[in-house]
C-alpha positions in Angstrom: 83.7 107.8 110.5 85.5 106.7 113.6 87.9 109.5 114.7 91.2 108.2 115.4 93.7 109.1 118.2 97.9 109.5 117.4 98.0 105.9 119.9 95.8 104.1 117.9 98.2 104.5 115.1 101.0 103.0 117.5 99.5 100.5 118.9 98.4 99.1 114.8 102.1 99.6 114.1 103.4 98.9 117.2 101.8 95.8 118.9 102.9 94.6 121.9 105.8 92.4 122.4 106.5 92.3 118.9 110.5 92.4 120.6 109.8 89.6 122.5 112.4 87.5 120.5 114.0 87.6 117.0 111.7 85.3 115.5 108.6 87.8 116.4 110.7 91.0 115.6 112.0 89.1 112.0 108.1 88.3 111.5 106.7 91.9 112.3 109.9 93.2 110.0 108.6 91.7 107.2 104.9 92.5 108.0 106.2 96.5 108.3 107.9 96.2 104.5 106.3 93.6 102.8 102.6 95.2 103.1 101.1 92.8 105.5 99.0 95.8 107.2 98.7 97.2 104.0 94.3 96.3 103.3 93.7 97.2 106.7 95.5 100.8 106.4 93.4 101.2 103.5 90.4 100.3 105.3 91.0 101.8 108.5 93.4 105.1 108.2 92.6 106.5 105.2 90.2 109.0 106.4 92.9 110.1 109.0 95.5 110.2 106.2 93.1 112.9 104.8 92.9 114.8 107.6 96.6 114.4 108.7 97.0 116.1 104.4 94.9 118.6 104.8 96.7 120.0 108.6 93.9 118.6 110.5 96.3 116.8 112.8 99.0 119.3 113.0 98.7 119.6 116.7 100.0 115.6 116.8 103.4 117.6 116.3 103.6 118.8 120.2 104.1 115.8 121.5 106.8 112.9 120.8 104.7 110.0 120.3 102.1 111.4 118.7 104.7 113.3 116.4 105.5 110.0 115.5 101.8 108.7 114.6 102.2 112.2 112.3 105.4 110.7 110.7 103.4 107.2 110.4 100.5 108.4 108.8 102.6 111.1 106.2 104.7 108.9 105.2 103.7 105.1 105.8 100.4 105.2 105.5 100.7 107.1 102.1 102.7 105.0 100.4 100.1 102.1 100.7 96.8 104.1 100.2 98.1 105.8 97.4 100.4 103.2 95.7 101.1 103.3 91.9 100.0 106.8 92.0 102.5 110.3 92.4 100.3 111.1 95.9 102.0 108.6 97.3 105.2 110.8 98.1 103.7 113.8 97.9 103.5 114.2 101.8 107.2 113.4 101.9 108.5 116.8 102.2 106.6 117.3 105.3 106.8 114.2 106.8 110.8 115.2 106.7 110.4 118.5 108.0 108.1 117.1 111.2 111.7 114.9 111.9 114.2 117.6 111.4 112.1 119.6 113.9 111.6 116.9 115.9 115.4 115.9 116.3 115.7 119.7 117.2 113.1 119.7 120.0 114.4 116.3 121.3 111.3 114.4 120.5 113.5 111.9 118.8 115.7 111.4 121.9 112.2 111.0 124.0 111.2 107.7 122.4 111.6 104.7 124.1 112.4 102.1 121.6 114.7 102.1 118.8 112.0 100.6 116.6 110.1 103.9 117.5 113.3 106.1 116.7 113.9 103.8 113.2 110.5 105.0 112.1 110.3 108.3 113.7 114.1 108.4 111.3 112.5 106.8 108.0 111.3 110.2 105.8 114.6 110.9 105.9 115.4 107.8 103.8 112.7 108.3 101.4 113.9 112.1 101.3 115.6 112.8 97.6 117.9 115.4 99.1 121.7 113.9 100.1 121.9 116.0 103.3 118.9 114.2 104.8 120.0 110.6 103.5 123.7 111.9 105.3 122.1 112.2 108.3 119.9 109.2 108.4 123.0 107.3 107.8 124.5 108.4 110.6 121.5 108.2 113.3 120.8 104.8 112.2 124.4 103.7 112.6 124.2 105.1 116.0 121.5 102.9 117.1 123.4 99.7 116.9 125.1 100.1 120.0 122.2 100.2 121.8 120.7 97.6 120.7 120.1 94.0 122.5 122.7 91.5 120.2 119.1 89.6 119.2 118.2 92.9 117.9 121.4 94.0 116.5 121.1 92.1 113.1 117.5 94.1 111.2 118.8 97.6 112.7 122.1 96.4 111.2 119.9 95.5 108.1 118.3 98.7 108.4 121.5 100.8 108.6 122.7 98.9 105.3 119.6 100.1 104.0 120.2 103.9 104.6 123.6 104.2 103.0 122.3 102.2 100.0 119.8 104.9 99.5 122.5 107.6 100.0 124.4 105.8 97.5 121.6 106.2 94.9 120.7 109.7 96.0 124.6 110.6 95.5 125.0 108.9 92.2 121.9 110.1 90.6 120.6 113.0 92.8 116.7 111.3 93.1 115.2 107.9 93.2 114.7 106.3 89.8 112.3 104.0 90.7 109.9 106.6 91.4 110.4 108.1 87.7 107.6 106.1 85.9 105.0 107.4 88.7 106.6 110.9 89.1 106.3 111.7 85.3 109.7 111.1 85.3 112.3 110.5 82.0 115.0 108.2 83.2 118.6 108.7 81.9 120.4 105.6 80.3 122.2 104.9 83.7 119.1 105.1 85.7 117.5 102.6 82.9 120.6 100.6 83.4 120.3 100.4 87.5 116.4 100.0 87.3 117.0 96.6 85.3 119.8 95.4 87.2 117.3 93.5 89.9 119.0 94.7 92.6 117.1 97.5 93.5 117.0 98.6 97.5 113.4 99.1 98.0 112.3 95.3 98.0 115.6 94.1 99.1 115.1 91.3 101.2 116.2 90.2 104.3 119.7 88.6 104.8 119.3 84.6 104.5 120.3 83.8 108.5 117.4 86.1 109.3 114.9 84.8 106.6 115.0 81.5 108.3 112.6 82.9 111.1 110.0 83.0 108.5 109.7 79.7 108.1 109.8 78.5 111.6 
């Protein structure tokens, strides 16, 4: 088995110049969401998602970047290895305690790009507890304004997405989609928004920005 470092988890989710213009940061959008990494985390990371379970990598947690591979592996990486099953959030509580330290410690304000900070922010999005979605919803709005106007439009997107998932969180206090998986009985509401087709996980990307997919 090949050990891993914390930058070779950034460098897989994080290739160069994938900012380089809105069609190649539109592109790499889609690859982050729609699973287009998703066979080679399999292939590649899940022996370090493992590791990074059982506290092996807990020492990634001094530094900010590799705090952020941490966060990656937690709570990306998971979701894909262990998709369709109740491991796949399993790791979320700690993937949103190594943030919350993290914003503390000023890890957060160390990274350098604001795709690194939307990530680094993400387990708070998946969190089912409304103070986390809260706060999410207000870091992410307060990375629009620094953001280039070519990259204003996905964290704008992104931002959109956090107070959707507040919204759920608020309405029904957890994330009914994750019912069937988590043993879960949904009430009649929840049945009601899980068949409306307009669920936020999955929600794709505004039309104007779509375009760059096809160009």
């Amino acid at each position: 088995m090949k050990t891993r470092h914390f930058a070779d988890v950034l460098q897989f989710w994080f290739p160069d110049h994938i900012d380089r213009d809105q069609a190649t940061l539109v592109r790499q959008w889609q690859w982050w969401f729609q699973g287009g990494g998703n066979a080679e985390i399999i292939e590649q990371f899940s022996p370090l998602l493992s590791q990074a379970i059982q506290g092996e990598l807990d020492a990634w947690a001094d530094n900010p970047r590799s705090r952020l591979a941490l966060i990656l592996v937690l709570d990306q990486f998971s979701r894909v290895i262990y998709r369709g099953m109740a491991q796949a959030f399993a790791q979320d509580p700690k993937a949103c305690r190594l943030v919350l330290e993290g914003l503390e410690m000023g890890h957060y304000a160390a990274l350098k790009t604001l795709w690194e900070k939307t990530f680094f922010l993400l387990p708070l999005g998946h969190s089912e507890d409304l103070e986390n979605l809260e706060l999410v919803v207000k870091l992410t709005a307060e990375l629009l304004p620094e953001a280039p106007q070519e990259h204003r439009e996905l964290l704008k997107f992104s931002a959109e997405q956090a107070c959707r998932h507040r919204d759920i969180i608020a309405q029904f206090g957890r994330h009914p989609h994750r019912n069937t998986v988590l043993g879960r009985a949904s009430t009649p509401e929840e049945l009601a928004y899980l068949t409306c087709g307009e669920l936020v996980p999955g929600r794709p990307l505004p039309p104007h920005l779509m375009q760059f997919l096809f160009k």
